[in-house]
Every structure is written in structure tokens, then in C-alpha cells.
KEPA-39900 format. One line per 3 residues: number of its first residue (from 1); their letters; for each residue x, y, z of C-alpha. Coordinates in steps of 0.25 Angstrom, whole numbers. Layout:
REM residues N
NUM	a	X Y Z ~ ...
This chain:
REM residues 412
1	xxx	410 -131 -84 ~ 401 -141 -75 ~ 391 -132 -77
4	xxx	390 -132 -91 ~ 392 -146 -92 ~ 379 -146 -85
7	xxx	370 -135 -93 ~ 375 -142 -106 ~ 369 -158 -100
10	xxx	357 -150 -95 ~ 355 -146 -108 ~ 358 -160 -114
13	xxx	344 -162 -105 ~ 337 -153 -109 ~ 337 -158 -125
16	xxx	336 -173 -122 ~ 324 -172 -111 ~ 311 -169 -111
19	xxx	308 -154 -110 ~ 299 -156 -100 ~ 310 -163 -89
22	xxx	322 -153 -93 ~ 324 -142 -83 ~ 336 -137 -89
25	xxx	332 -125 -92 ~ 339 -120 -78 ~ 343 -105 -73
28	xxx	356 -102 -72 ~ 353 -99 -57 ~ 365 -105 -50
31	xxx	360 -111 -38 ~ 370 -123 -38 ~ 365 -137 -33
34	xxx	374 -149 -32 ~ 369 -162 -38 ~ 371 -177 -32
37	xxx	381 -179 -45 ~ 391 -168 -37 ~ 388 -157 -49
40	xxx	384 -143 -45 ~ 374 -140 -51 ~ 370 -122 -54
43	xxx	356 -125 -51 ~ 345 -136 -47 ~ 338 -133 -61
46	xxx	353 -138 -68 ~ 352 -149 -58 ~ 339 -153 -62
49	xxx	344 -152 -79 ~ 354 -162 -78 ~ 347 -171 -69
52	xxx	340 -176 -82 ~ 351 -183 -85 ~ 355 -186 -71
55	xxx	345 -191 -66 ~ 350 -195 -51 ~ 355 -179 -51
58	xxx	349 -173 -37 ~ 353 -161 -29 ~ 363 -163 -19
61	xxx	361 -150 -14 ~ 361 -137 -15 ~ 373 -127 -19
64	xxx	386 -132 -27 ~ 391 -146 -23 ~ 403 -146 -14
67	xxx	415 -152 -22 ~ 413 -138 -33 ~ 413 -130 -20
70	xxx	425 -135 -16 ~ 429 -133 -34 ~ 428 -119 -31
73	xxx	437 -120 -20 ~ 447 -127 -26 ~ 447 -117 -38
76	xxx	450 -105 -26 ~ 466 -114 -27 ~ 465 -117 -41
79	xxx	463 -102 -44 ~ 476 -99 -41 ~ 476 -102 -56
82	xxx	465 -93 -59 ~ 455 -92 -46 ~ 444 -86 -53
85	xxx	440 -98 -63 ~ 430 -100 -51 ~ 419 -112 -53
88	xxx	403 -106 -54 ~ 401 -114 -41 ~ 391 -105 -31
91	xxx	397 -105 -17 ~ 398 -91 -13 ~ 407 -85 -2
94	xxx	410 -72 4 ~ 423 -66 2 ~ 430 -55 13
97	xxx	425 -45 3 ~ 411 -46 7 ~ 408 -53 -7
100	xxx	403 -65 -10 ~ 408 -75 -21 ~ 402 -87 -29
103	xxx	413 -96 -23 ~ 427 -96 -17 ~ 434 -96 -30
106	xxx	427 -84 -34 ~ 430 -77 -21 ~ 446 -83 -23
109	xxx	445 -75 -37 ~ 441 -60 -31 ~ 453 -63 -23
112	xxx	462 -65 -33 ~ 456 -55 -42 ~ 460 -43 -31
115	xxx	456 -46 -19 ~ 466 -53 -11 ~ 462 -54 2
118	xxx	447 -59 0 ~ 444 -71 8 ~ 431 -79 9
121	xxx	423 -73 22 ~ 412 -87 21 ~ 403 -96 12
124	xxx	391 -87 5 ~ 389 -75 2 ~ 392 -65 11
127	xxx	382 -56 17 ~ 383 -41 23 ~ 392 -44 33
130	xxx	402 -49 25 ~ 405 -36 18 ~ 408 -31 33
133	xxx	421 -40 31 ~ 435 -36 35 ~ 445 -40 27
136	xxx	454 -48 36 ~ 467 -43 26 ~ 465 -29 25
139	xxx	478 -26 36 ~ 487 -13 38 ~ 499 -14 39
142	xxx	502 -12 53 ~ 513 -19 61 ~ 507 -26 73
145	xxx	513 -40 70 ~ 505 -52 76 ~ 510 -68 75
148	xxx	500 -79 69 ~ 498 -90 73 ~ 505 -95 60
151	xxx	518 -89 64 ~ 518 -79 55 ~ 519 -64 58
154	xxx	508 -56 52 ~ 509 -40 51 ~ 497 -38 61
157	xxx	484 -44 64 ~ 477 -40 52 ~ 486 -49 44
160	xxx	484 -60 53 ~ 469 -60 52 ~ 471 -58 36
163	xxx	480 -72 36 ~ 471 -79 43 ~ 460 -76 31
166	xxx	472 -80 22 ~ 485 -86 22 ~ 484 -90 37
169	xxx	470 -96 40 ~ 468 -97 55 ~ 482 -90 60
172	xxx	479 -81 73 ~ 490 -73 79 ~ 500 -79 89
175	xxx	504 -66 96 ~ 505 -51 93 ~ 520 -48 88
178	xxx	528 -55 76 ~ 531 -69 77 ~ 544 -73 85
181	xxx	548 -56 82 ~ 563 -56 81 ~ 571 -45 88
184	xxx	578 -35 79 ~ 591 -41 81 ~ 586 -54 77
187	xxx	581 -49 65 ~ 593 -44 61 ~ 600 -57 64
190	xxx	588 -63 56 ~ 589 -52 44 ~ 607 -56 45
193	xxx	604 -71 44 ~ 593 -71 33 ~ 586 -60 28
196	xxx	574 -69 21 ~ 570 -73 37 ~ 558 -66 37
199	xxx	547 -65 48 ~ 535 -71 45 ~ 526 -60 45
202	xxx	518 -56 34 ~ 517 -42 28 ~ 515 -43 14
205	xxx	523 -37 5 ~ 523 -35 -10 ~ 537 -35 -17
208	xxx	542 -27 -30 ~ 542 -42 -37 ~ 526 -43 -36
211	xxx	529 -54 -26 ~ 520 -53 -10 ~ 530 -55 0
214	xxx	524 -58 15 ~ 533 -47 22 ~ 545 -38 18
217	xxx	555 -47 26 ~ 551 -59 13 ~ 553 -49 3
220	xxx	567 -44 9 ~ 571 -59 8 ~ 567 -60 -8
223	xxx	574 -48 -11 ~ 585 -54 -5 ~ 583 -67 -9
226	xxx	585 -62 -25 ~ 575 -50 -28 ~ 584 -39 -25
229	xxx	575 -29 -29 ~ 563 -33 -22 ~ 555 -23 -15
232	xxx	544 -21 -8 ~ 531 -16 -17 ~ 523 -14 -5
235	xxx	517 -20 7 ~ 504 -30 4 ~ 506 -42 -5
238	xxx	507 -40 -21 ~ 495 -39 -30 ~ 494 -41 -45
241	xxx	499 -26 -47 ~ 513 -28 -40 ~ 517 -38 -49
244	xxx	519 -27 -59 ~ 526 -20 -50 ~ 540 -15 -56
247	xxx	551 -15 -44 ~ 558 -1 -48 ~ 569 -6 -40
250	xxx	574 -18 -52 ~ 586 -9 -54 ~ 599 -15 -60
253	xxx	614 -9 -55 ~ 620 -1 -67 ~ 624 11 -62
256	xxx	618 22 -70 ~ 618 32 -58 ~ 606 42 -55
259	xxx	606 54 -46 ~ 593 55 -37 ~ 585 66 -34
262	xxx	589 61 -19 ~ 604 63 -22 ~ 605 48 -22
265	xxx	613 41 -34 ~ 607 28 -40 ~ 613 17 -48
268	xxx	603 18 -58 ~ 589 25 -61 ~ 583 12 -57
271	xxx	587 14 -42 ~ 583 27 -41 ~ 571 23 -47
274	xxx	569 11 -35 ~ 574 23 -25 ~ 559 29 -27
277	xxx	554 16 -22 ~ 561 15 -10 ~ 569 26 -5
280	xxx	570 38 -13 ~ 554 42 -18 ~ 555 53 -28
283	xxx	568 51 -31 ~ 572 56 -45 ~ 584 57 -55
286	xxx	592 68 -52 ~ 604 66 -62 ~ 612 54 -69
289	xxx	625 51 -62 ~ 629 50 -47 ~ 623 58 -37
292	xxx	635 68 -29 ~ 644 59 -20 ~ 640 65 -6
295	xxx	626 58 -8 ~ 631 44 -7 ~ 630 43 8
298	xxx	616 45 6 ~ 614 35 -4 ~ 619 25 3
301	xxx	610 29 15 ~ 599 29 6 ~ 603 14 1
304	xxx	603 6 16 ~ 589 11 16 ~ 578 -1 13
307	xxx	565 4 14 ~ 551 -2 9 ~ 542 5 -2
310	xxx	530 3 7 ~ 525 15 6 ~ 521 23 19
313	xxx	523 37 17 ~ 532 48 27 ~ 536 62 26
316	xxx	549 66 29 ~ 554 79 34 ~ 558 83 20
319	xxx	544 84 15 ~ 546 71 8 ~ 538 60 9
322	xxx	544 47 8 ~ 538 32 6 ~ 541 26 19
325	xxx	548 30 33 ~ 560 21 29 ~ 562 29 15
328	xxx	563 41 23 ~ 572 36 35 ~ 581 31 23
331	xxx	581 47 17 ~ 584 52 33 ~ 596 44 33
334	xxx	601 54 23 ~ 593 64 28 ~ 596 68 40
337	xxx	585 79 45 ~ 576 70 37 ~ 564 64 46
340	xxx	550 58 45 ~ 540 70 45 ~ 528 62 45
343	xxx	523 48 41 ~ 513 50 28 ~ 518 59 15
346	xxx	521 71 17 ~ 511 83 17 ~ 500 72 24
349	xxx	506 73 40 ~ 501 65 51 ~ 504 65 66
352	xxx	516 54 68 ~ 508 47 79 ~ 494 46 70
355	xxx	502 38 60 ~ 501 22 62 ~ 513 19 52
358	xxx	521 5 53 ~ 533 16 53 ~ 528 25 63
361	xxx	523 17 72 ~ 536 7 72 ~ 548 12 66
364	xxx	553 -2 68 ~ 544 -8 58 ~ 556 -13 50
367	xxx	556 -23 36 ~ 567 -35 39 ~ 576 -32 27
370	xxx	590 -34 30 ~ 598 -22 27 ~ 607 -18 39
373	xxx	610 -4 41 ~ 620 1 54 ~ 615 11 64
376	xxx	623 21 70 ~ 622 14 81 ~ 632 2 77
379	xxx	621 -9 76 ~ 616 -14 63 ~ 602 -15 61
382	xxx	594 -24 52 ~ 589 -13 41 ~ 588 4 42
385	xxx	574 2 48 ~ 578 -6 60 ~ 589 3 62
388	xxx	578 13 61 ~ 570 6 70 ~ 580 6 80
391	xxx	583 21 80 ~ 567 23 83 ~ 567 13 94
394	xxx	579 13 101 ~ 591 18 96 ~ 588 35 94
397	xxx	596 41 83 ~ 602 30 77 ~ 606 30 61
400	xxx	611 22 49 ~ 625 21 50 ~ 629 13 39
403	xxx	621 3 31 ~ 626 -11 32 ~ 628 -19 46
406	xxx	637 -11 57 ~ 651 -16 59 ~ 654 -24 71
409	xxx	657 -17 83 ~ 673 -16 86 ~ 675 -25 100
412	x	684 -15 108
């Protein structure tokens, strides 16, 4: 608006003055000065036009003045509004994308417009080295935890050095290891007492309500907290797409019974429906009505089962190739004879040891929902996968027993 403002009182000059003295016929090369009167100005010849009427009107120097620098700065907060009304102020920078952008506000925009991660790499334009750029947040996903500086427990070193280019300017990292790392009886005790006590470790997830959550342990707490049917979408925080998400696992209670495929009953068609998200994939009606009697044990095997929908693929003995490990642990509970065959889907084998899955390589990888679960051998452990954890580590061949803590033991 400034701008126009301008070009409409050089025009003013150029009817009442002398032909001669107007300049105002001016390029529309921008080149912006800033005038003694604190106007940018988009070139010297636009300066020069409206100094007819000013006359004390000078260069103050070259490029835009300082205060609508810091304009389109301010407009990088105000657009959380709508960040890509950007001024037409000329003060170009380099993005971690190896582009280079007018000003910050329009750099600001691209990140809102789909790329998230994009960060300012310096003033001016970027030259050929800045296409060399690493990305500081493109992380795996492997667990080697490191503490910041800031306290806070971030899923390796990668994310570290992604926080410091966003939510945590300047954090280092304190030690290698989670911050003050409870034992797994502490946790249990912590998981008894409250289980919205989460660790500050950040491992973002996406939840089925469209809503980023900064790791599982936060997202266990709201769906306890009153979102019962919350689960997780995937790993990673939500884009514009998951807010569309449908969570198939809205199901109400009337009981309109359904036999699966599987030979497991459901309440409804809804719950079977939710059963191919998380532990049943490829499950189908079979028939209306109840499934036989004998299979109830094995429903209600299936049903201490908590397993994420993250989706890392393994083969099982059966030829069947389930989402995650935890699904098929769950289908051996019922299963005996069942094992893991390979990690990967089936038909696409690879050596055990050339695999570098969280699950593979630490069985012990567990989320902290609380859901105890009894072992075989008379302790209760936190939820199936740290009773799982224990039976790879330390206690050979022990089972689920029940689900639900184990009773006390009887004083003789």
C-alpha cells in the first residue's frame, strides 16, 4: 500500500511540474533505497520523483530501511494468521532447501505451505554450497537416547541437533542415555501411581484425532485422560492429511455379535472392523452370531494384547505377514507353534542379523502404557511387551498367565 501511495504522489508530480524537472518516469526495477524521511523507497529514480515535492528528501542508504525489515519479521509471528501475506520488502535469505527467498516472511510461507522443517541457513542469497545442505531434521528412528542439556530426553542424536535448529535453540547433550532413566520396577511403580507421568523424551507421534502428540507415553495419558478410543496414527508429527483421518476404532457397545474369519467373536461389525488396525489384519466376516464356545479363551488372549499400528512388517511361521512383532507375539499367545520366521513381509527374507530393527535389536523397546498383564512366573509386569522383554532377557520361557496384576503371594 505504501508503494502505491508513492507512484500515485509521483504522478501528482509529474502533472504539476515542468516536464523537464520530472524524472517520474521510473523502471519498475526494484533496487530499494531508504530515504532520510524512513520510507523505502523500490528505486533511487522513485526517490528522486517524489523529492519534487520533498524537497529535503536524500538517500539515506542503500537497500530497505531497518524498521520494514524488522516489518517483515514481525509478519513471520503475525502469520500464524495467514503467513504468506508477506510485505514486497527485498531482503533475501537462504533457506535449508538450498533456496533463496525475497525475505523471511516468504521463506516462513514455503514452510507453512509443506515444508515443515525448512530453516533459514544465512542472510542472502545462497550460493552453490548451500545446495550441499543436510537437513538437520531428516532422523531415523533408531533408539540411542541422549539427554539435552535442556533436560529433556531426545530419541538420538539427530533429534537433538534438529531441536537445536527449532524448538530448542542452543541445547547440547548432557550425557548419552535417557535423562535420570528409571528402573523397570520404578516405572511400574510410576505407571501404578499416574499413568500421565511421562518421560520427557520426544518421539513424536500422530494420533487418530489429528492431534501431534511429543511421544506415546503423552498420548497413552489422553486417552485415558478422556479419549478412549485414541490411537496412534503413526510415528512422526500430523500433517494437514491426518486431520481427515477416520479413527475406525469409534465403535459404540450394542451387541450385534460377528464371527471373524479368525474364529474370534465381536460385539459389533465396528470392532472387527478396528481388529484390522490393530491385531487382526485381514480379518473378515465369517458369519452373524457368536463364534463356537471353545474359542473364548482365545479371545480373551487376544484382548490383554496392546499393540501399536506402526507399521513394521514380520513373517511368521504361517506364512502370514503381520503389521508388527507385537501383533504376531499376541496371535502366538494363541498359537503355540507359531514363531517369528523373518523380519520384513513374508516372501522378501533377510538374515536375522542383517536386520537393524528397533525390535530385533532390542526386544526391550517397550511403549509405557499401563496394562498389567501376569507372567507365569508369579510377578506382574508393567504391560505384555515388558513381560515379553523379560522372557528375552532374563527369564527363558516365561508366558502370559493371566491378564491383570498377579495375586499376592500367600505368606507360609
Amino acid at each position: 500500500m505504501r508503494y502505491l501511495l508513492l507512484l500515485g504522489l509521483a504522478a501528482f508530480s509529474a502533472a504539476t511540474a515542468p516536464e523537464k524537472d520530472v524524472p517520474c518516469i521510473c523502471p519498475f526495477t526494484w533496487k530499494p533505497v531508504c530515504g532520510n524521511d524512513g520510507q523505502t523507497y523500490p528505486n533511487e529514480c522513485t526517490l528522486n520523483c517524489v523529492k519534487l515535492v520533498k524537497p529535503d528528501l536524500k538517500v539515506a542508504h542503500q537497500g530497505p530501511c531497518k524498521h520494514d525489515v524488522l516489518a517483515a519479521q514481525e509478519e513471520e509471528v503475525e502469520g500464524l494468521k495467514n503467513p504468506c501475506e508477506c510485505p514486497r520488502v527485498l531482503h533475501r535469505v537462504c533457506g535449508s532447501d538450498g533456496n533463496t527467498y525475497s525475505n523471511p516472511c516468504t521463506l516462513n510461507c514455503a514452510k507453512h505451505e509443506g515444508n515443515p522443517y525448512l530453516v533459514q541457513v544465512h542472510e542472502g542469497p545462497c550460493d552453490e554450497h548451500d545446495h550441499d545442505f543436510e537437513d538437520p531434521c531428516k532422523c531415523d528412528n533408531i533408539f540411542e537416547p541422549v539427554c539435552g542439556t535442556d533436560e529433556i530426553t531426545y530419541h538420538n542424536l539427530c533429534h537433538l541437533e534438529c531441536a537445536t535448529f527449532t524448538s530448542s535453540p542452543g541445547v547440547e547433550v548432557a550425557y548419552e542415555g535417557e535423562c535420570h532413566a528409571e528402573t523397570e520396577n520404578d516405572m511400574l511403580q510410576l505407571f501404578e501411581d499416574n499413568p500421565c507421568t511421562c518421560p520427557r523424551v520426544l518421539h513424536r507421534v500422530c494420533g487418530s484425532d489429528g492431534n501431534t502428540y511429543s511421544n506415546p507415553c503423552t498420548l497413552n495419558c489422553a486417552k485415558h485422560e478422556g479419549k478412549p478410543d485414541l490411537v496412534q496414527v503413526h510415528e512422526g508429527p500430523c500433517d494437514e492429511h491426518d486431520h481427515d483421518f477416520e479413527d475406525p476404532c469409534q465403535c459404540d457397545n450394542t451387541f450385534e455379535p460377528v464371527c471373524g474369519t479368525d474364529e474370534i467373536t465381536y460385539s459389533n461389525l465396528c470392532h472387527l472392523e478396528c481388529a484390522t488396525f490393530t491385531t487382526s489384519p485381514g480379518v473378515e466376516v465369517k458369519y452373524e452370531g457368536e463364534c463356537h464356545a471353545e474359542n473364548k479363551e482365545h479371545q480373551q488372549i487376544l484382548k490383554s494384547c496392546l499393540c501399536t499400528k506402526i507399521y513394521k512388517p514380520v513373517c511368521g511361521t504361517d506364512g502370514q505377514t503381520y503389521p508388527n512383532l507385537c501383533v504376531l507375539e499376541c496371535h502366538i499367545s494363541s498359537h503355540p507353534g507359531l514363531a517369528l520366521a523373518h523380519p520384513g513381509k513374508c516372501g522378501t527374507f533377510q538374515p536375522l542379523e542383517a536386520v537393524e530393527t528397533e525390535e530385533v535389536r532390542n526386544p526391550c523397546a517397550c511403549f509405557r502404557n499401563f496394562h498389567p498383564v501376569c507372567g507365569t512366573d508369579g510377578k506382574t509386569y508393567g504391560n505384555p511387551c515388558m513381560l515379553n522383554c523379560a522372557a528375552e532377557t532374563k527369564v527363558p520361557g516365561l508366558k502370559l498367565l493371566h491378564e491383570g496384576r498377579c495375586p499376592p503371594k500367600k505368606e507360609v
